[in-house]
C-alpha angles and dihedrals in degrees: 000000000000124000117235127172123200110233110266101251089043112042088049082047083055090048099044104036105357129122105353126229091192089048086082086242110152116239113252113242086242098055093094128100129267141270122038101226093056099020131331146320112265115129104206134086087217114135096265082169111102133198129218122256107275120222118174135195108257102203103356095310143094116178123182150146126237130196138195120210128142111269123209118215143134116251134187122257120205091299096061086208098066119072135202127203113237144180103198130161107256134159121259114191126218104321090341113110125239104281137172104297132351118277123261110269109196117188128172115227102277096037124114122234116209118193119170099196100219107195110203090153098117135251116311113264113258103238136124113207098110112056105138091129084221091054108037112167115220101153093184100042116082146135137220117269109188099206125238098346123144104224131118120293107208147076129273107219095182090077125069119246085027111250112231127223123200092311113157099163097100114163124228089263095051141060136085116316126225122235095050113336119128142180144208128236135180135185123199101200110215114236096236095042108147113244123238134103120301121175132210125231148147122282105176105147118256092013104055096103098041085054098037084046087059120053101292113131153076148192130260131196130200103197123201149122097335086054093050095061108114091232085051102046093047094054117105104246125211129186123223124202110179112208140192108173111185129207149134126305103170098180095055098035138022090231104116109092086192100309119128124270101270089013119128100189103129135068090223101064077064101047089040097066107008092176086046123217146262104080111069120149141169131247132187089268091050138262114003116212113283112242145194111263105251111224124193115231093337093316127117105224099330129204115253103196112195132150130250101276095020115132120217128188114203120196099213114210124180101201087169120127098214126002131070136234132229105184129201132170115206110251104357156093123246114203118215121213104145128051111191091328090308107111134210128195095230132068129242110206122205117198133210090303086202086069103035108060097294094280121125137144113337125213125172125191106302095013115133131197135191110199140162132201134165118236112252130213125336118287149066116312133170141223105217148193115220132192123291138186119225099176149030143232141049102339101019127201105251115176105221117248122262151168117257098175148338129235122203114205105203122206106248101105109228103189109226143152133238108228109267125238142279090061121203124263148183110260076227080090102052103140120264104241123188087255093066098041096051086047096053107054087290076215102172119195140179129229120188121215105206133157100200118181141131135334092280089061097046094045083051087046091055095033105034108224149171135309092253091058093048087049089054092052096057098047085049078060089050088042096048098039088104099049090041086052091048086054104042105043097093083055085050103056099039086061094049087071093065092026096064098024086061116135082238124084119256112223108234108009115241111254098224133359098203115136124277116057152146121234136162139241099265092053091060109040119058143192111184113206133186114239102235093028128122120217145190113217127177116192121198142213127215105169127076088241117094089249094207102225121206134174124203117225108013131049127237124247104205121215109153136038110187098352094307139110109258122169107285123253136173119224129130094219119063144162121241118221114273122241100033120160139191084257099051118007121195113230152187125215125207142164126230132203107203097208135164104349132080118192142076128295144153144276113190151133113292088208080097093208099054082043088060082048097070102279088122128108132177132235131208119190104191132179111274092245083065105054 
């Protein structure tokens, strides 16, 4: 293998604003990394890793247009050299085509963020088979989730057509339509918003995972003082998305129920095989789980290039809708200073996993990290997934290990600095002590994360079992949704009455109550809480799979795991404890400040697919005089 190394303005111009993902190019057969028995053929130490497409606010203010189409390419299965030819829904951005990921959107607290959602997908498919009214299939009809930001969730009437905030609790009869309908969002960033990644994504109930497990994502960015430090902001700054796009492959499986060879058009390619295919390997204990082969911004195990002393900087994004990631770089330290987009001014360092007990960094479906490093010495290193365990029990579900890129450290020194600590942060994430929280309601409340189905799943929950039987189990639950809707739509309607005659305001108002309906989870289900209050919520798990809890608005401040002190950190996308039962549930304790924002939102699992299934709640901060 040669060593050739870009020149220095042009390689960081590649990095920064180079090919572009997002531009709808396809990606050459040879832009995948080296060496077939860890990851590839090709024979060149050129960059193969490409960048989305950066677009940044210009005096406080970013204003574009996204639209969703469905975009035809060819993408890379577990081996990067074979290719499979796909229509998948993706974003395309202004004039740009639909590509491989949304582009980047960086904003600074006190900017404003415009999106206008352009739906170009075409008309709903006429079928029937999913008429559970908490889980109604449109697969083309969809809306924009900016995750994690803290930003108002409602809907400003005063504007026409009304300007919507981060508002995700779309009934069965909104959202927005596919063939031409569009709507407008805006984001007020606060000032004092902390800095770190955030990603935007669809979150219509009952189709978010078939639209998140296609192409449909981006990265955002929240700039501020950490950013603004010289050895940050010289450090060369690459965006992740981690990708696992599902569809259907006929000759090699027998997934398609009728659906097209690289098609996702239906929920059950997705309950079928939760965890996907493509990477199974042995160990010493027998099969790991197979898994989907994780791409990063549309690129099979791509090539890093750097040189011995530079300092990188790598936003992490797991856009997956099921499966975790335990990240290692070969000899090396990554730094943590984000978790989710939530700082620290302190760094969390993670070791060659491979030589400290298996663990690195961990990122479940919707976690975010923001971490440096400085190349070592000269030579060929690899980020790498290692195994990880998403449930308990018996036969655990372990994804297999894998190798997501190389990096190749060349030998021309470049003298640089890591950041020092402390490192800058917002005062949002002053800790929580038990002062505050006494001072502000100390209202403590418990949610329960629980898959119930049918006797298969309870026979798996009691006796943990395998991932086909888990997969079973969720396409039973595809298979029983209209006998469960003809059951339940007497216990429907009687909660509409108190669902949509709430103190609080319903965002939009239903156009007719007249029996009968359709409405979704979060309408249903409702946590009231009180705008300035500070609360202690435990959530459960009683279920041997690591359930993946996130909360839209405000972040999460961790004090317990399992009952028990750990030291506090603030994310609002977390992990519940595996192998959890009815008898005795695992669990994870935080504390919440409801600041700022009135309106409703979601709590859910962020394993998108159980989420469509029915894991999903809504929340309702409301003025005190309301409550």
């Amino acid at each position: 293998m040669t060593e050739e190394a870009f020149p220095e303005n042009a390689r960081r111009d590649f990095l920064r604003y180079g090919v572009s993902l997002a531009s709808g190019l396809a990606i050459p057969v040879g832009l995948t990394a080296c060496e077939q028995g860890e990851g590839g053929s090709n024979k060149t130490s050129k960059q193969t890793f490409l960048q989305p497409t950066l677009l940044e606010a210009k005096n406080g203010l970013l204003d574009i247009t996204l639209t969703i189409s469905y975009f035809e390419t060819q993408l890379s299965g577990a081996d990067p050299n074979v290719h499979y030819p796909v229509t998948l829904r993706a974003y395309g951005y202004g004039s740009q085509k639909a590509g491989y990921c949304g582009p980047t959107l960086v904003v600074r607290g006190g900017d404003t963020l415009r999106i206008r959602l352009l739906n170009q997908l075409p008309e709903n498919p006429p079928f029937r088979a999913f008429r559970d009214p908490t889980n109604y299939i449109k697969p083309n009809t969809t809306n924009l989730y900016v995750h994690g930001l803290h930003v108002f969730p409602g809907i400003d009437a005063n504007t026409t057509p009304p300007e919507f905030g981060n508002y995700a609790v779309d009934p069965n009869y909104g959202g927005v339509l596919p063939n031409g309908d569009s709507r407008q969002y805006v984001y007020r960033i606060p000032k004092n918003h902390p800095a770190g990644p955030f990603y935007y994504h669809p979150q219509y109930h009952g189709s978010s995972a078939l639209q998140v497990a296609s192409l449909m994502s981006g990265a955002l960015m929240v700039r501020g003082e950490v950013d603004d430090l010289p050895e940050m902001a010289q450090a060369t700054e690459l965006i992740f998305l981690f990708q696992a796009p599902y569809f259907a492959v006929n000759r090699l499986f027998n997934d398609s129920f009728g659906v097209d060879d690289g098609w996702l058009e239906k929920f059950r390619q997705l309950t079928q095989a939760p965890t996907g295919r493509g990477v199974k390997k042995h160990s010493r204990d027998g099969e790991y789980s197979s898994a989907q082969p994780v791409l990063i911004n549309g690129v099979r195990q791509p090539t890093i290039v750097m040189q011995r002393g530079e300092v990188h900087r790598w936003r992490l994004i797991n856009t997956q809708v099921f499966n975790s990631l335990n990240l290692s770089l070969d000899g090396h330290v990554l730094k943590q200073y984000t978790t989710d987009g939530w700082g620290s001014v302190s760094y969390k360092e993670h070791q060659d996993a491979r030589r400290n007990g298996g663990e690195g960094l961990l990122l479940a479906p919707g976690n975010r990290a923001s971490v440096v490093f400085q190349a070592d010495e000269p030579g060929t290193y690899y980020l790498r997934g290692l195994p990880v365990k998403i449930s308990g029990g018996a036969n655990p579900i372990v994804l297999p290990p894998d190798v997501l890129a190389k990096v190749i450290v060349l030998d021309s020194k470049k003298a640089m600095q890591l950041p020092r600590m402390p490192l800058p942060v917002s005062p949002v994430l002053a800790p929580i002590t038990d002062e505050e929280f006494a001072n502000n309601g100390g209202k403590k409340r418990n949610i329960i994360f629980r898959m119930t189905g049918n006797e298969s799943f309870v026979e798996a929950q009691q006796t943990p079992s395998t991932l086909d039987k888990l997969s079973e189990m969720w396409s039973a639950l595809v298979d029983n949704a209209e006998q469960h809707y003809q059951d339940s739509k007497l216990q429907i309607r009687q909660k509409i009455a108190s669902t949509f005659g709430a103190q609080s305001p319903v965002y939009p108002p239903p156009p007719n109550l007249v029996p009968p309906f359709d409405i979704q989870a979060p309408n249903t289900l409702n946590e009231i809480a009180i705008l300035d209050a500070v609360e202690e919520w435990t959530v459960f798990n009683l279920n041997q799979i690591s359930h993946v809890f996130h909360v839209h608005v405000n972040p999460m401040y961790i004090i317990k795991v399992n009952g028990k002190p750990v030291e506090p950190y603030w994310c609002d996308t977390d992990t519940l404890p595996a192998g959890g039962t009815s008898q005795n549930p695992s669990s994870v304790t935080f504390r919440m400040r409801f600041k700022d924002f009135i309106g409703p939102y979601l709590l859910h699992n962020q394993r998108l697919l159980l989420s469509d299934l029915g894991m999903i709640q809504r929340v309702t901060v409301v003025p005190s005089g309301l409550a």
